[in-house]
N, C-alpha and C positions, 0 to 999 in steps of 0.2 A: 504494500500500500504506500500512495505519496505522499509527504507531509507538506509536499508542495514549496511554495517561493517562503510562505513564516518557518519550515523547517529547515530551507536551505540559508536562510540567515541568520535564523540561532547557533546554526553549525558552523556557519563563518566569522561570530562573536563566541568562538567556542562555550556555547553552555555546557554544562555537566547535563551527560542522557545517562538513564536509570533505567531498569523494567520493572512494575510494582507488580507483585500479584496481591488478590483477595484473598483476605484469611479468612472472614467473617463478614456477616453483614448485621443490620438492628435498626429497628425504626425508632426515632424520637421526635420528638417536641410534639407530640399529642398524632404523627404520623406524616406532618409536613415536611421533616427531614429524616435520610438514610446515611446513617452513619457506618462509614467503611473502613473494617481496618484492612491494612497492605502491609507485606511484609518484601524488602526488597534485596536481589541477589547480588547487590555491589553495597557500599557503608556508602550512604546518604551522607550530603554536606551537613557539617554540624550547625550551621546558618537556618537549617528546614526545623531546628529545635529552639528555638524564640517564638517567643509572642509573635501573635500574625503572618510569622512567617508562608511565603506562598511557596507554589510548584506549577508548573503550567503541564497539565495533564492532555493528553491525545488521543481523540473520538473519533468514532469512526461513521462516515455520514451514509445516508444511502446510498449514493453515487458513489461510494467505494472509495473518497479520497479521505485522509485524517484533518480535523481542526483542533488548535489547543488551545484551550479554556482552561483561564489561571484561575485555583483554588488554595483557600489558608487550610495550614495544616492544624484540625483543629483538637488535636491530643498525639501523644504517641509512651511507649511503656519507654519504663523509667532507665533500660539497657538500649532505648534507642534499637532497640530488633524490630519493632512495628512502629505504621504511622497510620493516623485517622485521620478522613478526610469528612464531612459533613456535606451533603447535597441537598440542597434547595429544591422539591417536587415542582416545579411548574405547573399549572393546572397545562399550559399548551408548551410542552418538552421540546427543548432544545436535544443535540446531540448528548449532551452530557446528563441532563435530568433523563432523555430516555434509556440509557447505558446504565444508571443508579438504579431505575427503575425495574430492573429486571434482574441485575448482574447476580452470579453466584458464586460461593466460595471455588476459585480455583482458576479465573478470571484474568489476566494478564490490562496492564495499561503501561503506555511508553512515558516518561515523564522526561521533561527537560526545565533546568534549575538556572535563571539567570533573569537578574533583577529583583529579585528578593531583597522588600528592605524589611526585615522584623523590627516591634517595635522596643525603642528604648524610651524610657521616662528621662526627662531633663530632671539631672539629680539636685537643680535648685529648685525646681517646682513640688507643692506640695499634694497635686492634686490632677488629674484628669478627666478631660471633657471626652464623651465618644457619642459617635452617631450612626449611625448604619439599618439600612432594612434587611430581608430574610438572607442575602446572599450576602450579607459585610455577618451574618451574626455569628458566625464560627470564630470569626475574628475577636469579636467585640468579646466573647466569653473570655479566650485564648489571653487574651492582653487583662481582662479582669483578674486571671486565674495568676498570673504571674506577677500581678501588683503588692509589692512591700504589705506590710503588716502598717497600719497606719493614715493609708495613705487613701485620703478623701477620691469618689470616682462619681459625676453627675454621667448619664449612660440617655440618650434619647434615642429609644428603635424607632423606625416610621415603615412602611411600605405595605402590607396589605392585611396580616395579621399580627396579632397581639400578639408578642413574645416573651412578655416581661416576667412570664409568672416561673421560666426558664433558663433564667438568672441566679443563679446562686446568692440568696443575701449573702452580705460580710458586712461589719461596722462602717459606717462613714459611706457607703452607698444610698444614691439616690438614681432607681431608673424609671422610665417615665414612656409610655408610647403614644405617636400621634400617627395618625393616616398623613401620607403623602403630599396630598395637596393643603395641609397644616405645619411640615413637620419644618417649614424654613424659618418662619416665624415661629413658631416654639421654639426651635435651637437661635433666634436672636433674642427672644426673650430670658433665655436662658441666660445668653452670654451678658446682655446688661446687669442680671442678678446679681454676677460674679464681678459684674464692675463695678455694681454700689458695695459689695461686700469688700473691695478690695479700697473704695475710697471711704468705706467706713473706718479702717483701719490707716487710714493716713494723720496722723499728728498735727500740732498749729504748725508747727515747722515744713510741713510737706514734705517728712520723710515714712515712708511706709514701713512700719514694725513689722518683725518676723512672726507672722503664725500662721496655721494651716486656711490654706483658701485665697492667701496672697497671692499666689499665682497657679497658673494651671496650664498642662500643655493637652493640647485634640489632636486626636484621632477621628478621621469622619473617611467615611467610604459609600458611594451608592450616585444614582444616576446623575449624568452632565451636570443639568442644570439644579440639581441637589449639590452640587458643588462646588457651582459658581457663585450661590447666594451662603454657603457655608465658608468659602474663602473670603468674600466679603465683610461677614461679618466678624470671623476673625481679626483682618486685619486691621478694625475700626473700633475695636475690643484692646483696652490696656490689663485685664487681667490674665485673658485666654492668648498663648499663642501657638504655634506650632513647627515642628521642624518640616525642610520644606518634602520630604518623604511620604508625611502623616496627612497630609492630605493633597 
């Protein structure tokens, strides 16, 4: 099969290529998502083991040619022998949600590893912003799961359903979900919240005292224009910002 002109130029930016196979399969978040574990025949970059880290996996279409559709890697056991992937059910399936949809233990996929930014928290920030609908949410746990003991996390999911109830609490979380055509103004409402809470905290002097909520860095993922009105508001925002990877 061809992986066509996107395969012949990851190959000439040398990615790292893999083959995953299926070990298992499990439905979750109430059956919207298929959660898949791989276990693979070469040692995977240690990069695929951070927060959000992706993979650009390769499907196979009717027409017989391959396309790849990047996915976060959204768990993996703790010797690094398996990785989980989470798949988003479309109601109308793309190559990759019909491939989850069916696949069974014993299953082969081609992976190619390049552009992968996992995420890191800015270690002067006390706190992060995330935003993401059903295909950022493997993500959005992934970066929850790996955040310090401490450390304050506001979480807005938007896109078609509720997923909030599919969040792990921990202390100092606040997650929140809007529909779509809501979820840009909610996340600007958000980010002002965090900018009167951060000029709450500014002295007669106009110098900003250290404690948690003074600053915050985002993470946001999910369609165009979901993130052209999420980069603006960042950048118009003194308490939230972001590196330029995270969004």
């Amino acid at each position: 099969m061809s992986k066509g002109l996107q395969g012949a130029v990851l190959r000439m930016l040398h990615a790292d290529e893999f083959r995953l196979r299926v070990v298992s399969t499990a439905l979750e978040c109430g059956g919207l998502m298929k959660r898949v574990t791989f276990s693979s025949c070469g040692r995977l970059p240690d990069a695929l083991f951070e927060p959000a880290a992706w993979m650009r996996l390769w499907f196979r279409t009717e027409t017989g040619r391959e396309v790849q559709r990047a996915y976060t890697v959204a768990g993996f056991a703790p010797d690094h022998s398996t990785i989980d992937v989470s798949f988003y059910l479309h109601q109308t399936s793309g190559p990759a949600a019909s491939w989850a949809q069916r696949v069974q233990s014993g299953a082969t996929l081609d992976v190619s590893v390049l552009g992968s930014w996992p995420f890191h928290m800015n270690e002067h920030d006390d706190g992060v912003v995330l935003l993401g609908d059903e295909t950022a949410f493997p993500a959005l746990r992934a970066i929850l799961s790996g955040l310090p003991d401490g450390v304050r996390a506001h979480v807005l999911l938007t896109g078609e359903y509720d997923l909030t109830e599919f969040i792990p609490s921990r202390p100092g979380l606040d997650v929140r979900y809007m529909p779509a055509r809501r979820a840009a103004r909610g996340f600007e409402r958000m980010l002002r919240g965090l900018d009167d809470e951060r000029r709450s905290a500014t002295g007669n002097q106009g110098k900003t005292e250290t404690r948690p909520g003074m600053t915050w860095d985002c993470w946001a993922a999910g369609e165009s224009s979901m993130m052209r009105a999420v980069r603006a508001a960042v950048k118009h925002s003194d308490a939230v910002r972001s590196q330029e990877s995270h969004i």
